[in-house]
N, C-alpha and C positions, 0 to 999 in steps of 0.2 A: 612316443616320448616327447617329440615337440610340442604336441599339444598340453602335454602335463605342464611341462614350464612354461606355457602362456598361463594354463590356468593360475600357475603359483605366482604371478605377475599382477594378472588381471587380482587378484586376490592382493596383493599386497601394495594396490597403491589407489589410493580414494578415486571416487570419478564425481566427485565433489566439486572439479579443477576446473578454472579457467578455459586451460588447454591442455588435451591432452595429445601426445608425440609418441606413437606406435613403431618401433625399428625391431627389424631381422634381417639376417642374412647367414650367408656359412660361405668359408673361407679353408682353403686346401694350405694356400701359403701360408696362415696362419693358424691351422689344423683345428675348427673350432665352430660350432653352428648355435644361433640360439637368440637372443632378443632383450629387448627394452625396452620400458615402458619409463615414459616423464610426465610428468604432473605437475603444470606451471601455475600458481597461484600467485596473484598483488605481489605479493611480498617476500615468497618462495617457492623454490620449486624440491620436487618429492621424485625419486628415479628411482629403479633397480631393476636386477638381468638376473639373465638364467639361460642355463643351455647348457652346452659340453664342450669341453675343452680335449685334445690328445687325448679321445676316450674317456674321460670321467666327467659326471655329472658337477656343475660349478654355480653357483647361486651368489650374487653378488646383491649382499644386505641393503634395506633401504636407504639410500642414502639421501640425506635433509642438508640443503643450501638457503640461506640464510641472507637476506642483504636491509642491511640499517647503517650504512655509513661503510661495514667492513661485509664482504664477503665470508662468507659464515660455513665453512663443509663439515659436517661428520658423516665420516662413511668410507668407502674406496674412489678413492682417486692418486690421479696421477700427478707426480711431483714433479715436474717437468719444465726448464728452462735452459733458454740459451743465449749466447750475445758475444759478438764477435769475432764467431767460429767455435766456440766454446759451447758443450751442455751436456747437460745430464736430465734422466728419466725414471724415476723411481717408482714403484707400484707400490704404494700406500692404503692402509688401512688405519684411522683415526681420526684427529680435527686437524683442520688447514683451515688455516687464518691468513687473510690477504685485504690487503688496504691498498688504493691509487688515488694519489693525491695528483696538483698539476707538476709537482719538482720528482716525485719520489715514489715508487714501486715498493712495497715489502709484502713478503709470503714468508708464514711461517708452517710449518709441520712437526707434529709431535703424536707417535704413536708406533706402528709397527711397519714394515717392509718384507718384502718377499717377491716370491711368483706371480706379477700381473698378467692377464688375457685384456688388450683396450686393443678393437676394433670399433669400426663406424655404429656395429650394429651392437654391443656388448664390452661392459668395464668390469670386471672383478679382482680382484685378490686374493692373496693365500697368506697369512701372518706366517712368519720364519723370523726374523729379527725385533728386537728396538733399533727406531730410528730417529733420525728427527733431522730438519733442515730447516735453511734460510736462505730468503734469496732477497737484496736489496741492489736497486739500481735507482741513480741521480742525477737529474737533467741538471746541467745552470745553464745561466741566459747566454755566457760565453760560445756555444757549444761544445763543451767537456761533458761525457757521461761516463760518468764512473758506474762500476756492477761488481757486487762480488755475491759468491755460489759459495756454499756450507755445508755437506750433507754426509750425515753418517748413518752407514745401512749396512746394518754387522760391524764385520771388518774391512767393509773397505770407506776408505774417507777419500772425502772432495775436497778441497779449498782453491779455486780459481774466483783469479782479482782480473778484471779488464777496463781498458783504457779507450776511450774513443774521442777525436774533435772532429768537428764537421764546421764546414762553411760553406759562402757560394762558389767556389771555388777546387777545395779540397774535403775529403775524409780519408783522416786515418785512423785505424782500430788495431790494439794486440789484447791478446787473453795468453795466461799461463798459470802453471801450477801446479797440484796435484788433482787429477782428476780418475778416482776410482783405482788409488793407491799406484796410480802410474803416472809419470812427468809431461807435462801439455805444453805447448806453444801453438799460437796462432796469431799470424798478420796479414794485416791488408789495408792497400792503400787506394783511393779511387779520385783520379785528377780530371778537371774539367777546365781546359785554357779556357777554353774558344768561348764556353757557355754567353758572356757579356759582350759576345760581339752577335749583333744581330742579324747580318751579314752570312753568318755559320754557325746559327743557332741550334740545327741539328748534328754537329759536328763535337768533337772535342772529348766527349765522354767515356774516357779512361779508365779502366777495371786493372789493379793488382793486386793478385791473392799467393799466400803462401800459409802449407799447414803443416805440420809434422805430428802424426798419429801414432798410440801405442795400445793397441790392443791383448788379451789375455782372455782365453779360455779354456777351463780346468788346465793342462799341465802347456798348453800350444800359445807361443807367443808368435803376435803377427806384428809389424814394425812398417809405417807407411809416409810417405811424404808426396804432395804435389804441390804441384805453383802453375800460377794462367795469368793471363792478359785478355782483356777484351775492349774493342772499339766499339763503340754504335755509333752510325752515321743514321740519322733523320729513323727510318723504321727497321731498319738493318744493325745485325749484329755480329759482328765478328768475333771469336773468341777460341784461343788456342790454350791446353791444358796438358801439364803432363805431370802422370804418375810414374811413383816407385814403389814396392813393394817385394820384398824377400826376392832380390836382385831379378826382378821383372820389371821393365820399361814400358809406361804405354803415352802414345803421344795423343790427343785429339784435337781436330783441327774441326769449326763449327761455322757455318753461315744459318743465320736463320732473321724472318724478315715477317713483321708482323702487319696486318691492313685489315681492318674491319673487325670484324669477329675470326678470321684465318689466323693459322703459322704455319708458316714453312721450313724447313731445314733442312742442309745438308751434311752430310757429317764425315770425316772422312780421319781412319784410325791407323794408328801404326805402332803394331806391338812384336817384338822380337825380328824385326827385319822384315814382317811381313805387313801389306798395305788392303784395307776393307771400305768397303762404302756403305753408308747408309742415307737413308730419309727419311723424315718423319713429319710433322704438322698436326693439326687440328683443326675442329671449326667448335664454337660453341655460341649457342643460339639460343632462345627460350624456351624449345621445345625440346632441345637433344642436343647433347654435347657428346664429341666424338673426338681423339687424339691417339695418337701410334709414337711416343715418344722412348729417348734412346739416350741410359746416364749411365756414370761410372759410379760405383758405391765401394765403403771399404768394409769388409768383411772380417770382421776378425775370426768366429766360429769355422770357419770354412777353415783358414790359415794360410787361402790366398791372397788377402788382403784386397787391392783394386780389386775386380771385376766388372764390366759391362754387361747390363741390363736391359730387357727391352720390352716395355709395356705396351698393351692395347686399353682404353677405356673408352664406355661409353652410358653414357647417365639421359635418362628419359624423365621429361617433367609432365606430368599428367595433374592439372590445377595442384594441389595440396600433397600431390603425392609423389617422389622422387626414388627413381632406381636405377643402380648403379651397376658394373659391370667391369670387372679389371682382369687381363690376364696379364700373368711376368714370368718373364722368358731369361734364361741366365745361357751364361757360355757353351752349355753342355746341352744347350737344347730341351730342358726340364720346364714342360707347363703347369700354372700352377694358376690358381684362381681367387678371386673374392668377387660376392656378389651380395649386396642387401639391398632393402628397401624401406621407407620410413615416410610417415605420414602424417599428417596434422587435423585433429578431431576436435573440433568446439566443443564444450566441457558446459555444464549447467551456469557456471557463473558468466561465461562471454556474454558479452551486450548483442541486443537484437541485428545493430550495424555491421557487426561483425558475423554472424549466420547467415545476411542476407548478401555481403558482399565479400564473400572469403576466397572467389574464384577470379581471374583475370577474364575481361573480352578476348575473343580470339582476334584475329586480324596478320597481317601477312608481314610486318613493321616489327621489329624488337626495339624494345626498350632494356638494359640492362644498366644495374650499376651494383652499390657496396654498401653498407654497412658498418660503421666504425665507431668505436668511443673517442675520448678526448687522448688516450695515450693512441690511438689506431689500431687499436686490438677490434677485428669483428665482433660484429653483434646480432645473436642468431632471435628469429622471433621480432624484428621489427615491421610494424605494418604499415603498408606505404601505398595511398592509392591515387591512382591515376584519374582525371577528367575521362568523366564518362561511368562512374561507380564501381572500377573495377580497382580490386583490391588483391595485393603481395603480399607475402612474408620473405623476408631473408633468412637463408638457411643459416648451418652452422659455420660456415666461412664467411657470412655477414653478405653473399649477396643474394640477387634478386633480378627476376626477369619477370615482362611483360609483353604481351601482346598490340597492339593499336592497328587501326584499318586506316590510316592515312598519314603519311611521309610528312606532317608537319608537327610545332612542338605543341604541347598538350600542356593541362595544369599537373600539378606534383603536390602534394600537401602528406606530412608523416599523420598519422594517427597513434599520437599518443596513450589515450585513453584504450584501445584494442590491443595492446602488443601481445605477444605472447612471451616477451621476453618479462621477466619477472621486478620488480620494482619499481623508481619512480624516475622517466627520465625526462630531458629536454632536449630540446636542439638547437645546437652550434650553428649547423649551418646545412643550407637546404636551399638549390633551385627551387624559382617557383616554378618555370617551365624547363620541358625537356622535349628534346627532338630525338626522334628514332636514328641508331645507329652513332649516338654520343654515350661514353663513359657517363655513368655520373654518380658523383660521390656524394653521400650524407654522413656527417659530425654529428654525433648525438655529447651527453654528461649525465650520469648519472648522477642524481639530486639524493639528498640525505634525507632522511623517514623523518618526517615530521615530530 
């Protein structure tokens, strides 16, 4: 049967494209197997999926993205936003309209809501409602950003407004409201004395959070609160968090210390009188990224609210082709899995540049960095090549790894003209050299259709 839904895939999306972006996987945690195909073209890009979801066969329509100044969807997608501890996620079927200017965010949606399936490897929808949403957020040069959320999907309604200032010094951020016909609060504040003293430049950097959760599912109310503090000193980070949840206590106390491409951590819990240890860390490198990490989530379906989580992943990059690997682990010991894979196939329109140099040099040296627009949202499909003819894409998180055979910095130049990300952009800002084992960040803008 999975081959049938490749063929109804392969069948309903040109190979006319640019580039084309082949994803599968199957997913236990998210009870659901099945695939996607994207079709990146100049100006737009063409997707749709198929597979099974909880037993039943789900075919998610072609959907056509659109970009001439606005962001253009008709199809299934996810209505999804958040900001200040605040958000909401709706599984949409219709058009979404989205505009980013340099002061101002808007997204709009208008059509139906339901049953979503969005995994890495597959998006669809199930129509059940009218819906519609808006999501507007406003930088000024003060920094104040104001946001407010809109969204009504059935009967239940959103309305959260939030508030944020930042400086070099201070950020403070609240949101509140109604959120999914229940009452929301969230604050936090993050203080930085020291930061302007050079002297204790890695010192001072102050985390306070505070949230108060209200969950419902069918007739079970789940009712949640925690608050933390965290220090980072230079690559070290300290940070102490405690929950509540339907008179359950949990406290966690964290060291974790970052250097190179590692993390370390140590974790140490305290729930109903009783005391736990853990560890966790990663490495992530160009070839393979591996991590064993360890969070508290709040549950409302369950009706235990808090619980601790404990993941394994591990993601293999083989030139063009990336696969992934996650298992999660809950209080009770219940394994559960996600695993896909996805791939990037030169399409009849790519330039010759781009067929002959679409793989990295190997070498023993990583090179990694990001991908970002002007508001610093990733950017998946940027092609970026290195001295010496070897050529990147950055994934769907916006980044990007390479290879080099020698511990000194190299040239850096974006390729515009090759991306596979769809429309017409430029760049903000871009090293021209880069040395192995340095972060490094590129600023793209996306420019208006002629």
């Amino acid at each position: 049967m999975f081959r049938v839904c490749l063929c109804v895939l392969l069948l309903g999306v040109p190979v006319s494209a640019q580039v084309l972006q082949f994803s599968g996987g199957r997913s236990t945690l998210l009870g659901g197997t099945g695939g996607e195909i994207t079709a990146f073209f100049p100006e737009s890009t063409l997707s749709a999926s198929a597979g099974f979801a909880d037993g039943h066969f789900v075919l998610g329509p072609p959907t056509l993205s659109k970009f001439h100044g606005l962001d253009i969807t008709a199809g299934d997608k996810n209505f999804a936003y958040s900001f200040d501890g605040a958000g909401l996620g709706v599984s949409t079927r219709g058009l979404f309209v989205q505009r980013n200017t340099r002061h101002t965010s808007l997204a709009i949606f208008v059509g139906s809501t339901g049953i979503g399936y969005a995994t890495p490897f597959m998006v669809t929808a199930r129509a059940q409602h009218i819906g519609a949403g808006v999501f507007l957020q406003r930088h000024f040069d003060n920094g104040l950003l104001l946001s407010s959320l809109a969204v009504i999907d059935g009967g239940n309604h959103t309305a959260v407004q939030g508030l944020s200032y930042r400086n070099h010094l201070l950020h403070l951020a609240g949101s509140g409201g109604l959120l999914q016909n229940q009452k929301y609060f969230s604050g936090e504040a993050d203080f930085q004395p020291l930061r302007s003293l050079s002297a204790f430049a890695g010192l001072g950097h102050i985390t306070l959070q505070a949230s108060l959760l209200d969950g419902r599912y069918r007739l079970l109310k789940t009712t949640g609160a925690s608050a933390g503090a965290s220090l980072r000193i230079a690559s070290i980070t300290l940070r102490s968090n405690f929950y509540e949840s339907n008179h359950r206590d949990l406290l966690v106390h964290m060291v974790q210390e970052h250097f190179h491409h590692w993390t370390i951590s140590g974790i140490v819990n305290q729930l109903q009188g009783q005391t736990s240890y853990a560890f966790g860390g990663g490495y992530q490198g160009n070839k393979i990224g591996v991590s064993l990490d360890h969070a508290v989530l709040f549950f409302p379906v369950s009706g235990k609210g808090f619980q601790q989580t404990t993941t394994v992943q591990v993601s293999l990059r083989i030139h063009d082709t990336a696969l992934n690997f996650q298992t999660y682990v809950d209080p009770m010991m219940h394994v559960q899995y996600t695993t896909y894979a996805s791939s990037y196939v030169q399409g009849p329109l790519a330039g010759l540049a781009m067929n002959n140099q679409s793989h990295s040099t190997g070498g023993k040296f990583v090179i990694a960095g990001a991908v970002v627009d002007e508001h610093g949202q990733p950017v998946e499909g940027a092609a970026i090549q290195l001295q010496g003819g070897a050529v990147v894409y950055s994934d769907s998180q916006g980044k990007f790894f390479a290879r080099v055979k020698h511990d000194k910095p190299v040239g850096l130049v974006v390729l515009l003209q090759e991306f596979a990300a769809p429309g017409l952009w430029a760049v903000m800002s871009c090293p021209a050299n880069v040395a192995p084992g340095t972060d490094v960040l590129i600023k793209l803008r996306r420019e208006a259709a002629p």
